[in-house]
Each structure stands twice: as C-alpha cells, then as structure tokens.
N, C-alpha and C positions, 0 to 999 in steps of 0.2 A: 097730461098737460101741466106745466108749472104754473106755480101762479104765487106772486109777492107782491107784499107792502112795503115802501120802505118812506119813514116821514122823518123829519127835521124839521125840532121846534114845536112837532102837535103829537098830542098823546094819542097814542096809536087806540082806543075802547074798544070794545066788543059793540058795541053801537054803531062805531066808523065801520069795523071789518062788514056787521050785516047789511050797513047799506051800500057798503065799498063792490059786497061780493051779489045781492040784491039788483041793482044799479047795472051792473056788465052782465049778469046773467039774461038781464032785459035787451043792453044792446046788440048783446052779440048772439041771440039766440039765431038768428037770421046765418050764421057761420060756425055756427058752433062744432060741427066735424072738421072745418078746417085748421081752427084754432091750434097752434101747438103752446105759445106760450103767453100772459099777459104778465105786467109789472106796471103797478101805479108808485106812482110819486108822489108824495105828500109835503107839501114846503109852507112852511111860517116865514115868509123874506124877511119882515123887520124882526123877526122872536116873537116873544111872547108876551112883551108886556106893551109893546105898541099897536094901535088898532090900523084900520084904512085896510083898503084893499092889497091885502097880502098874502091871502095864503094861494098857493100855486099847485096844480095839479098838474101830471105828465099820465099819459097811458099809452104803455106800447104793446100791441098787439103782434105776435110773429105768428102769420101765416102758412101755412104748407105752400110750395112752390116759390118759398123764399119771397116771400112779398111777408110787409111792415107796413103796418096803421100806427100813426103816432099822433096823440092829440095832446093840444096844451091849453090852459085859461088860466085866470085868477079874478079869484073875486073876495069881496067880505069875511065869509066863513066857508068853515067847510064842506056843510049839507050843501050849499051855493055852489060853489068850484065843483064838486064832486057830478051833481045833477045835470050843469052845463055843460060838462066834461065827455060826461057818457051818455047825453042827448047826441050829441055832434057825434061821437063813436056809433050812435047805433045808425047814424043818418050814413056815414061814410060807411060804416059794414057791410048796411042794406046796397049801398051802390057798388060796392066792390064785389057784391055777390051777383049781382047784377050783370056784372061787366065778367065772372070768373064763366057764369054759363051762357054766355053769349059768344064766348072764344072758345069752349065745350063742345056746344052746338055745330060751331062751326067745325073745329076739326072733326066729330063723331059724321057732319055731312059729306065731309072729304075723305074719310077713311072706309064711309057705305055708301059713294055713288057709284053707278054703276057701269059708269065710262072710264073705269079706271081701267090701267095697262098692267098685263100682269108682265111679272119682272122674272129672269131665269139667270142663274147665275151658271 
C-alpha cells in the first residue's frame, strides 16, 4: 500500500505524521484489505502568518476495483481539519464496505444457485 503526506505552508512534525497515520488507521480499519493507496493533503490557504479558517485537508483513498474515496474540509487548525477529515472518511468507508458486500453477496448468490443452466461449448 502507498501512503503520502504532502503539505503547503504547515510543517510537516512527527506529531502531525502520528496523528495523520493514528487518525486513518481508525477510519479505514473497516477496509483495510482493500486499500491500495492513501494521500493526504495538507494546505495553510492564507500561509502562515495569517490566522481564520485555513488550513485544508484533502484524502484520497484508491480502492481495489478501481473505486476512489475522496474527502475534503477546512478548518482553524490542524488537529481540527485532520479529525473532521477522517471522521467523515471512516463514516463513508464503513458504507462503502457496506455496499462492496452487498454486491459480493449478491453475485457469490448468482454464481451458487442452483437453477443455474449449465453451458457447452
């Protein structure tokens, strides 16, 4: 699995990385075999010496079976943006896994009923 940080305008700490990596290992535990790749974004929109509601987070999750979670927010700070970020990530995981074993289910019923027709080529 890949997995990157990439920020503008905010110092990357080993503080950010453990809650960065703390934070998604919570929301995406629910997907975690399907996961192939994540990438957070990390943005200071005014810079750094302006305050208000700026810094921005992006996360994008790439899926097995070519499906993409993508979530965005901004808020105050960074523990802020980062936590609302990957609450809504783990809420949108848990339903995408939801909905991945429900289509599962379904084909695994269509491929063992047993009014199937067998085929001869």
């Amino acid at each position: 699995m890949q997995f990157s940080i990439y920020t503008h305008g905010i110092d990357l700490t080993e503080a950010i990385k453990r809650q960065t990596y703390k934070r998604l290992d919570v929301a995406l535990d629910c997907l975690e075999s399907d996961v192939e790749s994540i990438h957070v974004r990390l943005v200071d929109t005014n810079g750094p010496f302006l305050g208000g509601v700026d810094k921005a987070c992006q996360i994008i999750v790439a899926l097995r079976e070519q499906d993409t979670i993508v979530v965005e927010d901004i808020d105050e700070t960074v523990d802020a943006v980062l936590d609302r970020t990957t609450d809504r990530l783990g809420v949108i995981a848990c339903q995408r896994l939801d909905s991945l074993s429900k289509q599962r289910k379904r084909f695994r019923g269509y491929v063992d009923s047993d009014d199937s027709t067998e085929f001869r080529w």
